[in-house]
N, C-alpha and C positions, 0 to 999 in steps of 0.2 A: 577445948575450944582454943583455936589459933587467934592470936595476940600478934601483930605486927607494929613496927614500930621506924618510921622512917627517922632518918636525920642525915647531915650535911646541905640543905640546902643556903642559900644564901643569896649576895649580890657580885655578881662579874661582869667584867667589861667582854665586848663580842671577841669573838675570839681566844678567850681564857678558858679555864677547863675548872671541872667539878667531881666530886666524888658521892655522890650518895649513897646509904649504907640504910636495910631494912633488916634491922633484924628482929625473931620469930620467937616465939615461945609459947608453949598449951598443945604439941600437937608430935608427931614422927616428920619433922621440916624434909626428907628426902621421897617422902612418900605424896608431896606438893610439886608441883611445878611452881613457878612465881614469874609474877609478871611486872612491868611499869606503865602507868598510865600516866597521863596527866590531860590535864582540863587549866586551859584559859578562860578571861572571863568572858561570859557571851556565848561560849562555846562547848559543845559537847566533851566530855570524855574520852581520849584519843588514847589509841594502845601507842606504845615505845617499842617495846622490847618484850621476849619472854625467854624460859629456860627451861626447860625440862628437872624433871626431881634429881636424876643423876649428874645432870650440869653437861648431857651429851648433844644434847639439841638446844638452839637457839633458833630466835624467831626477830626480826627490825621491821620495824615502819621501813619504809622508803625512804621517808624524812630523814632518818637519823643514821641510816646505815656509813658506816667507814669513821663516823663523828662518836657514837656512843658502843659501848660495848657493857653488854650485862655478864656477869658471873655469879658464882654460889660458892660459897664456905661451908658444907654439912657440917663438919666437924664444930664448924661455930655457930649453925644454925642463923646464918647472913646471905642477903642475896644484894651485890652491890652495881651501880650503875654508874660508869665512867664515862663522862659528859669531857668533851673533849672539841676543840674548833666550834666555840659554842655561839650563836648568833640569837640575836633579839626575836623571832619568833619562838626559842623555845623556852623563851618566857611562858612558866606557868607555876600550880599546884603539881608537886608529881607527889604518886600515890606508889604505893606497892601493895599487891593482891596473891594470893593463892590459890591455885586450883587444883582438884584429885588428879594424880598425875594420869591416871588412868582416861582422863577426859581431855588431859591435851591431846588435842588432833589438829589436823590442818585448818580446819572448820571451825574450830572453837578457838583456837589462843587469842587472837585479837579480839575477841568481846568483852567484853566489859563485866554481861550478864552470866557468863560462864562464872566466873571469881566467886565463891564462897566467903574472903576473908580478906579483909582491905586496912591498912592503915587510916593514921592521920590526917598524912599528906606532907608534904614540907616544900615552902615555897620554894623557886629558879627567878630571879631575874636576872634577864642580860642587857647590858645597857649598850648604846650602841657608842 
């Protein structure tokens, strides 16, 4: 059973940057793809970002593209998200999930309901 485990989140002013760090354990972590989500409040569950199991593919929101960049650690079993030019809407909870990598497709990485395995969450606020 996969065990994720967010942290780094915190409080920054707009425009300062963040490093968030998920890391994994109970499972083969390159045999996943992983994802970021985050959820405001009032609001659905929005995809970030995603990676592929080998760390060859990547996937952006719209939103976040040239501002955040996802990567992977196999070796450390960590999938981390560098929050960069960061602004008051991407105040949230951000999460980290995994999926059989086998089921990342074009169709699937942004859903939410694909993810098998999901952390805590750790809050973002950005103040303005």
């Amino acid at each position: 059973q996969v065990q994720l485990v967010e942290s780094g989140g915190g409080l920054v002013q707009a425009g300062g940057s963040l490093r968030l760090s998920c890391a994994a354990s109970g499972g083969t972590f390159s045999r996943y793809a992983m994802g970021w989500f985050r959820q405001a409040p009032g609001k659905e569950r929005e995809f970030v970002a995603s990676i592929s199991g080998s760390g060859g593919s990547t996937y952006y929101a719209d939103s976040v593209k040239g501002r955040l960049t996802i990567s992977r650690d196999n070796a450390k079993n960590t999938v981390y998200l560098e929050m960069n030019s960061l602004k008051p809407e991407d105040t949230a909870v951000y999460y980290c999930a995994a999926i059989p990598d086998w089921k990342y497709l074009s169709s699937t990485y942004y859903s939410p309901n694909e993810y098998a395995f999901w952390g805590q969450g750790t809050q973002v606020t950005v103040s303005s």
